[in-house]
N, C-alpha and C positions, 0 to 999 in steps of 0.2 A: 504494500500500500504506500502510499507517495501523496505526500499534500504541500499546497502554498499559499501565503498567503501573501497579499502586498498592500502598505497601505499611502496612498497618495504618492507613488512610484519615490518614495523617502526611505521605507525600513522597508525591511523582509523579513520571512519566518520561513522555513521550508523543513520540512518529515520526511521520513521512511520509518515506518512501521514494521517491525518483523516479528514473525509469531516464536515466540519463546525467546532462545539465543541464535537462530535464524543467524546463518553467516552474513556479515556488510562486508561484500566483495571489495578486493583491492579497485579494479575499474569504477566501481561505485563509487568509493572515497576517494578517491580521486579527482572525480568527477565533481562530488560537491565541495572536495577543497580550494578547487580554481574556480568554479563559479561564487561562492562564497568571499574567498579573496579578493575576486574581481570588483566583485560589488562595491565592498566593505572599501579597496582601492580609487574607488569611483566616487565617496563621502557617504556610500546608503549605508544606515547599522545594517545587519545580515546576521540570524543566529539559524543554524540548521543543526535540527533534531533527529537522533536516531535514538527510538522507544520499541519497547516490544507490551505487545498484549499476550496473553493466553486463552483468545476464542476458537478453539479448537474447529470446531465447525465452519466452514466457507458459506453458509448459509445465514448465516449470524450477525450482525451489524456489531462492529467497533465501534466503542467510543472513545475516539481518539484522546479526548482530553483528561481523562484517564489511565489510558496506559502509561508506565515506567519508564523516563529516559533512563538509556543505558552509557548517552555519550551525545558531547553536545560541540559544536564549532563555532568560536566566535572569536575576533578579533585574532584570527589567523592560528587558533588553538584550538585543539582537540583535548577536550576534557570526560574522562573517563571516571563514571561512579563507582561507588566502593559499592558493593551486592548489600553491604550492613546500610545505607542509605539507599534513600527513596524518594523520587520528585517526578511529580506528576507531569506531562506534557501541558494541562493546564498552566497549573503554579509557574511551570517555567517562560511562557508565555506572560503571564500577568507581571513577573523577574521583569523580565526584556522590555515590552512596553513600558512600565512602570519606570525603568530606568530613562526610559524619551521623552516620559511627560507624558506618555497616551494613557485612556483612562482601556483598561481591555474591555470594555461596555460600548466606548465610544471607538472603536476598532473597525472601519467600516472598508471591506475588502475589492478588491478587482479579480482577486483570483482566489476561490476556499474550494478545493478539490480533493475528495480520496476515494480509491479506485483498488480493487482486491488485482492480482494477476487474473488470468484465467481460470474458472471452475475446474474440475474434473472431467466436467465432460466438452472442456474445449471452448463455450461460450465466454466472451465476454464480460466482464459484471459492467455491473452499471455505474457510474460516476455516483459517488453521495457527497452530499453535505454532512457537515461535521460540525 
């Protein structure tokens, strides 16, 4: 699952959701480490979040804000939680705004997207709001 959000093209926020310890492929972080830098190099704040849920079932709706970051990137760092600590995808969102002056109430997006991979049996899912 993959989400983003943007607000008044000033700050970012962007996820990857993996179900349990769910490998984050070297191409993956990679990936968000130069997009993130780029941003962050360009004057936008930028924090991207990797969290995992436990909703076993593909059937089942995430709630993103909810699930456990496991590891987080900002300001050209990669910071890694201790398993003994716990921080919601939430809380850490309301952290980030909070730190801009944004109220996270008054947060109003251009882009809120999260999207499973492919079912089992090959279909698509559908985009949700989160």
């Amino acid at each position: 699952m993959k989400g983003g959000l943007v607000h008044h093209n000033k700050a970012y926020i962007f996820i990857e959701v993996k179900y349990l310890d769910a490998p984050f492929r070297r191409g993956q972080r990679l990936f968000h480490e130069r997009h993130t830098d780029d941003l962050e190099r360009a004057g936008k704040p930028t924090l991207f979040i990797l969290s995992s849920h436990d909703v076993h079932d593909y059937k089942k709706s995430v709630d993103v804000a909810k699930t456990s970051v496991r590891e987080y990137r900002f300001k050209g760092k990669w910071i890694l939680f201790d398993s003994k600590y716990t921080i919601t995808v939430r809380k850490m969102f309301d952290l980030f705004l909070g730190d801009l002056g944004i109220k996270s109430d008054d947060f109003r997006c251009l882009c809120l997207y999260a999207a499973n991979k492919k079912d089992t049996e090959g279909k698509t899912a559908v985009p949700q709001r989160v």
